[in-house]
DRENLOTI-950225 format. One record per residue (C-alpha): x, y, z; residue in three letters. Coordinates in pm, 1 decimal, decimal comma, always signed. Example, Ala and Ser with C-alpha at 12.3 -4.5 7.8 and 13.67 -1.06 7.14 Angstrom:
+----------+----------+----------+-------+
|        X |        Y |        Z | lumse |
+----------+----------+----------+-------+
|  +1230,0 |   -450,0 |   +780,0 |   ALA |
|  +1367,0 |   -106,0 |   +714,0 |   SER |
+----------+----------+----------+-------+
This chain:
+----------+----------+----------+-------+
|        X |        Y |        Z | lumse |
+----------+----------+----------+-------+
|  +1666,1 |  -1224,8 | -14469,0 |   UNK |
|  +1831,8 |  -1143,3 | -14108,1 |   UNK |
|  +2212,3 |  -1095,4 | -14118,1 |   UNK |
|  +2428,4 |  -1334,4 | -13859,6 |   UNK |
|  +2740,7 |  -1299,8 | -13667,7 |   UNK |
|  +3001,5 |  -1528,6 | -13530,2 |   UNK |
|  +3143,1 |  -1469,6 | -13213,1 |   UNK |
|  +3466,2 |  -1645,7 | -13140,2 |   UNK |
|  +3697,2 |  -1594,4 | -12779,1 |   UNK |
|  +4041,0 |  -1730,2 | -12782,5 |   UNK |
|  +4232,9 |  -1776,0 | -12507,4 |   UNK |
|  +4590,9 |  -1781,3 | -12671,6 |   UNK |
|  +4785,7 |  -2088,7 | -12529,3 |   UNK |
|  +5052,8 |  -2088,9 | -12854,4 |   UNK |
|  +5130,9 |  -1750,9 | -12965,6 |   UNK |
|  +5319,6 |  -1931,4 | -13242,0 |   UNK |
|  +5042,1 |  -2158,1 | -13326,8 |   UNK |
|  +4827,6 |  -1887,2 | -13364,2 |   UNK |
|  +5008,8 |  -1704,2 | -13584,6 |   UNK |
|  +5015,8 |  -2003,6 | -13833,5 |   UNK |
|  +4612,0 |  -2008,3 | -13763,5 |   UNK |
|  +4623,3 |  -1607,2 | -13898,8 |   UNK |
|  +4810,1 |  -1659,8 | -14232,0 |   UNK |
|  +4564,0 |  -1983,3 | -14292,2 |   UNK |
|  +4249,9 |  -1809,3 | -14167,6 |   UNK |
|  +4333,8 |  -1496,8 | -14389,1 |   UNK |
|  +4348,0 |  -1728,7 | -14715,7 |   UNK |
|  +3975,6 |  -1905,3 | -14627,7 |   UNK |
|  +3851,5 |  -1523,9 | -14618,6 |   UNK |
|  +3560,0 |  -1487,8 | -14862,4 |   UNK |
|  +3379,3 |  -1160,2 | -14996,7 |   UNK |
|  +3078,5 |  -1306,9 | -14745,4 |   UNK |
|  +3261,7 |  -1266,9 | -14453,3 |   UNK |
|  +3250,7 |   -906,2 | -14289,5 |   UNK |
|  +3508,9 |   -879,7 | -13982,3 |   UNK |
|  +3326,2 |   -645,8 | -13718,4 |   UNK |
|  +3551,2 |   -614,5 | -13420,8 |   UNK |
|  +3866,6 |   -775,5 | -13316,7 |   UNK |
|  +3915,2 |   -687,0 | -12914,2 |   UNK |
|  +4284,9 |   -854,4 | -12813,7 |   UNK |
|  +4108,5 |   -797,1 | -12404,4 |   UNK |
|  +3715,3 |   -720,7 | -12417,8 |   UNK |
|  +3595,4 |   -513,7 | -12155,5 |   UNK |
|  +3436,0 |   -725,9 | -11868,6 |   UNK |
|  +3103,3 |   -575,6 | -11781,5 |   UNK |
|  +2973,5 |   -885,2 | -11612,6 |   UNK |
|  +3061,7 |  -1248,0 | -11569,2 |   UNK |
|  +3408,7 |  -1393,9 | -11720,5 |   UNK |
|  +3557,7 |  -1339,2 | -11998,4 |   UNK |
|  +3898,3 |  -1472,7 | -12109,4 |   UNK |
|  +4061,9 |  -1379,5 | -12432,2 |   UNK |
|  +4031,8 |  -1239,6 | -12746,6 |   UNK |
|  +3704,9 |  -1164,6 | -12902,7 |   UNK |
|  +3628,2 |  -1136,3 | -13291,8 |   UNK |
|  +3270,5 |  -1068,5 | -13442,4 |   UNK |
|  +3191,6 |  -1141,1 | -13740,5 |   UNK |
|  +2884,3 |  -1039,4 | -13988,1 |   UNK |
|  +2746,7 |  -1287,4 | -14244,3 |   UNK |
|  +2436,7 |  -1207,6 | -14481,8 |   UNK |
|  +2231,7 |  -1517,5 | -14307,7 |   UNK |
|  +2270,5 |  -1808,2 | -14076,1 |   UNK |
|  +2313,1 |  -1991,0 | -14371,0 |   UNK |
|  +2613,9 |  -1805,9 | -14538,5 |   UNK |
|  +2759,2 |  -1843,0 | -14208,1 |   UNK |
|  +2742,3 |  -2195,7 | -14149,7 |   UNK |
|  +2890,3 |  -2223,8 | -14492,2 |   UNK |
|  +3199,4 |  -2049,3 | -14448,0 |   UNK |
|  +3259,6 |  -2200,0 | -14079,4 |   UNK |
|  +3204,8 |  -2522,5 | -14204,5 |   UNK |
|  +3391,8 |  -2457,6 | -14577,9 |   UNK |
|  +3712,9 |  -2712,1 | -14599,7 |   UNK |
|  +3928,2 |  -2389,8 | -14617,7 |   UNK |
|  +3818,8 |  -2259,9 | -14282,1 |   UNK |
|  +3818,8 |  -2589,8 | -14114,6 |   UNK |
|  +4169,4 |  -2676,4 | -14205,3 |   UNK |
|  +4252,2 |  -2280,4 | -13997,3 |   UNK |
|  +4007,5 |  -2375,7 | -13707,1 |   UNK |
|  +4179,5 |  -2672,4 | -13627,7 |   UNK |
|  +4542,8 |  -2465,6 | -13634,0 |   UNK |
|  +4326,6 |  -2208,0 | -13424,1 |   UNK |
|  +4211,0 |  -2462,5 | -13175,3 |   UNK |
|  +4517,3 |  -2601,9 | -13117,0 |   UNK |
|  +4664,1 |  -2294,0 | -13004,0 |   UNK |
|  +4362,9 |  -2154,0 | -12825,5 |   UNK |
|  +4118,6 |  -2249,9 | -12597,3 |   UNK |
|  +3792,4 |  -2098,8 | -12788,3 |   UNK |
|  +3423,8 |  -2041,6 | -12819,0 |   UNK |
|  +3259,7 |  -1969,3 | -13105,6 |   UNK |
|  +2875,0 |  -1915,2 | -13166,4 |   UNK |
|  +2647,5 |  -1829,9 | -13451,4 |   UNK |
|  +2381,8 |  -1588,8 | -13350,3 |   UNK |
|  +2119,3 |  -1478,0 | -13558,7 |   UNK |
|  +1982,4 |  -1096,7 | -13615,6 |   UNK |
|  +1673,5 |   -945,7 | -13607,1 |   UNK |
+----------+----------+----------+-------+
């Protein structure tokens, strides 16, 4: 089975907001969830880009889908999309 990764950018509008998001993101954490990268300013190579980037490495589309979607992570993402403006997509591997 492939592995899959979220991608999420986040465009900090509430720095206080978003720390609330951290301390209820960090308590939806499961063992599936591998955090790749966290880049506070990616480096632009083409197009824009606004934001902080994460990655993120599942075991499957599936598994990822599952924790996005869990009732713990949904109750961060909306504390995380109230004090961001974000972009999040699941993209499978090879």
């Amino acid at each position: 089975m492939a592995k899959a990764y979220i991608i999420v950018t986040e465009d900090i509008t509430d720095p206080e907001g978003f720390k609330e998001y951290a301390k209820t993101a960090a308590g939806a954490m499961t063992p599936d969830v591998k955090v790749l990268a966290v880049a506070p300013q990616a480096e632009v190579i083409e197009g824009d880009w606004v934001g902080q980037t994460v990655v993120m490495e599942f075991e499957s589309v599936e598994a990822a889908k599952a924790w996005y979607y869990s009732d713990a992570y949904q109750a961060a993402a909306k504390l995380r999309q109230a004090a961001a403006n974000c972009n999040a997509v699941i993209i499978p591997g090879f």
